[in-house]
C-alpha positions as CSV (number, residue, x, y, z in Angstrom):
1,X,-22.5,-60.9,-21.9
2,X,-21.9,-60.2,-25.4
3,X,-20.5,-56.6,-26.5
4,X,-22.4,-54.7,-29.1
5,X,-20.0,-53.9,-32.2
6,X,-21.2,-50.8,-34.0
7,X,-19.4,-51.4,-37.4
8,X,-20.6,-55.7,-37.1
9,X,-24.8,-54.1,-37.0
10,X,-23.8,-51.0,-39.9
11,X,-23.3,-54.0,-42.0
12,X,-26.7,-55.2,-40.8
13,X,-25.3,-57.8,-38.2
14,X,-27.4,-58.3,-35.2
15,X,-26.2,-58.9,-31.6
16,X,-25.6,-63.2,-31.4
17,X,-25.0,-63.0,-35.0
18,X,-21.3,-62.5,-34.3
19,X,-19.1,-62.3,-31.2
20,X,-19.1,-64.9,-28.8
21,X,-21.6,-67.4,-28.1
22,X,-23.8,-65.8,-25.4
23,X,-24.7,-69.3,-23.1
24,X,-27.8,-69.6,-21.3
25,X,-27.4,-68.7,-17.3
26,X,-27.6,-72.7,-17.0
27,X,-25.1,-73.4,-19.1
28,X,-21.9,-75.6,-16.9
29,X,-19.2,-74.3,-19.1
30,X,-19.5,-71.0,-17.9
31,X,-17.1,-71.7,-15.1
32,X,-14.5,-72.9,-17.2
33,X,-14.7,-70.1,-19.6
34,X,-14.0,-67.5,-16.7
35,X,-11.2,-69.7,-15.9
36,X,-9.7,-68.9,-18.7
37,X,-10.3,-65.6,-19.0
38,X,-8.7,-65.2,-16.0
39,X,-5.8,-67.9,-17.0
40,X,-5.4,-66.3,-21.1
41,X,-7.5,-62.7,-21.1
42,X,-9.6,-64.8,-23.5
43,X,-11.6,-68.0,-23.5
44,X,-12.2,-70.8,-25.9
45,X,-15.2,-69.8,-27.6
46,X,-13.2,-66.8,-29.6
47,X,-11.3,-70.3,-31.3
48,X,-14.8,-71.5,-32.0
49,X,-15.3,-70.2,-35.5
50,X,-11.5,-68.5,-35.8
51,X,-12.0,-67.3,-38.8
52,X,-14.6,-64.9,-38.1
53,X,-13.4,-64.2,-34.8
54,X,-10.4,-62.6,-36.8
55,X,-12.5,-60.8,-40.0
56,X,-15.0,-59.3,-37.4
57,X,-12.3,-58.0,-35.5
58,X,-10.1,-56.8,-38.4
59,X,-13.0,-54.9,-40.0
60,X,-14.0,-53.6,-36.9
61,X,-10.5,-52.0,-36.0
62,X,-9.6,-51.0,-40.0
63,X,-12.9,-48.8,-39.6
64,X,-12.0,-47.2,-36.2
65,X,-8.0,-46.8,-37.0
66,X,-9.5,-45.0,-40.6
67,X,-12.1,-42.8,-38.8
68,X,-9.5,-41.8,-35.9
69,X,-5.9,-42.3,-37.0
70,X,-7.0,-40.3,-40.7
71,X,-7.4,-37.4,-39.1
72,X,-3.6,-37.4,-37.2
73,X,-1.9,-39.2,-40.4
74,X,-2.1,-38.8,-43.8
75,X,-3.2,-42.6,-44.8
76,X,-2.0,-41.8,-48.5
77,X,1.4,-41.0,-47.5
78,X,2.7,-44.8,-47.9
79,X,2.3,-46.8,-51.1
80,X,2.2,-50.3,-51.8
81,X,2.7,-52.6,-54.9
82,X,0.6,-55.3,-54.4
83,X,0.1,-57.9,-57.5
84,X,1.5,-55.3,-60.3
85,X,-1.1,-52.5,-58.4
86,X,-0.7,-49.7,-57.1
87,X,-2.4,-48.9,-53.3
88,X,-2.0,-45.9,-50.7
89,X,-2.1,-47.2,-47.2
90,X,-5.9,-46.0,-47.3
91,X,-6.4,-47.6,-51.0
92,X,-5.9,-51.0,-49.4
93,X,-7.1,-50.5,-45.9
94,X,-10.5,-49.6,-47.7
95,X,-9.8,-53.0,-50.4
96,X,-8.8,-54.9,-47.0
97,X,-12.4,-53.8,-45.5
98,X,-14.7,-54.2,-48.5
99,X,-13.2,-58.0,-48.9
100,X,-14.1,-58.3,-45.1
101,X,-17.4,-56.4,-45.5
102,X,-18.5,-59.3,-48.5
103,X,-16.9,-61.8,-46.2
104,X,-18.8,-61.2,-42.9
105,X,-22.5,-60.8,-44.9
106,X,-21.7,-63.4,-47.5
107,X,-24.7,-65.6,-45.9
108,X,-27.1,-62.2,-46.1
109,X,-26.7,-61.4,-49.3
110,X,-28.0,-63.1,-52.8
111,X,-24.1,-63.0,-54.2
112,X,-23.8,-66.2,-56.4
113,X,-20.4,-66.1,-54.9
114,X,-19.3,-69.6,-53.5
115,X,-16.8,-70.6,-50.4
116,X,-14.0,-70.7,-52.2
117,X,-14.2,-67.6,-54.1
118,X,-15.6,-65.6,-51.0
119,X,-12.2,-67.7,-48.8
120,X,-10.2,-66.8,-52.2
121,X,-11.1,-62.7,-51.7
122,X,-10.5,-62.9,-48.0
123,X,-7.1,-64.8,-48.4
124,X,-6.2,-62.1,-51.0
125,X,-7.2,-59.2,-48.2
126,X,-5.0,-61.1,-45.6
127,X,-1.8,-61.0,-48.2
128,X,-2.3,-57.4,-48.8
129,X,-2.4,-56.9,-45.0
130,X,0.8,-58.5,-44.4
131,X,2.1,-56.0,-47.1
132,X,0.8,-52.6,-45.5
133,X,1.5,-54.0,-42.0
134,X,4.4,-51.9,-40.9
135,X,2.6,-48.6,-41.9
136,X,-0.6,-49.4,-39.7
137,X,0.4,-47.1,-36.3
138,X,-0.3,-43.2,-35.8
């Protein structure tokens, strides 16, 4: 069964468009997968399509560790230089999740963007995570 995301449909995602691949109650694979559930805590189909395994997941837990951890931390407190600019901790968290917002709806939308430059943004998101990193607990 596939889990619904609430921040994956605000960006107009519907259920099956992301996640896991949700197999038919035939399907013979099923067994293995709880195998390795059981085995890992996770089965083969998150390594499917890696990449947006890790985006969807990212955006998704920037937008609940914003909504939540803002209001026990101050998110400004920490600055970052990143390529010559300046960022609070919630500067590039929000940079980090409109780069993963374009990302995940690239396909929806009538951007004339193409892979690389939509791959080029992402990879530039990823960098600056690496940066804020130690700051994201509260």
């Amino acid at each position: 069964m596939i889990m619904k995301n609430k921040y994956l449909e605000e960006l107009g995602l519907k259920k099956g468009e992301y996640g896991l691949y949700d197999p038919e109650k035939n399907d013979k694979r099923k067994k293995k997968w709880k195998k390795q559930r059981k085995k890992f805590g996770f089965d083969e189909r998150e390594t499917w399509n890696l990449n947006n395994t890790m985006v969807e997941w990212l955006y998704s837990h920037l937008m609940m560790y914003t909504e939540i951890g803002g209001k026990t931390v101050d998110l400004n407190y920490h600055t970052f230089d990143f390529n010559g600019r300046m960022f609070s901790e919630l500067e590039a968290i929000e940079f980090i999740k409109e780069k993963c917002r374009r990302y995940l709806t690239f396909e929806l939308t009538d951007d004339d963007m193409t892979y690389d430059e939509i791959n080029a943004e992402m990879t530039e998101a990823l960098h600056l995570l690496a940066e804020i990193f130690p700051a994201l607990w509260w």
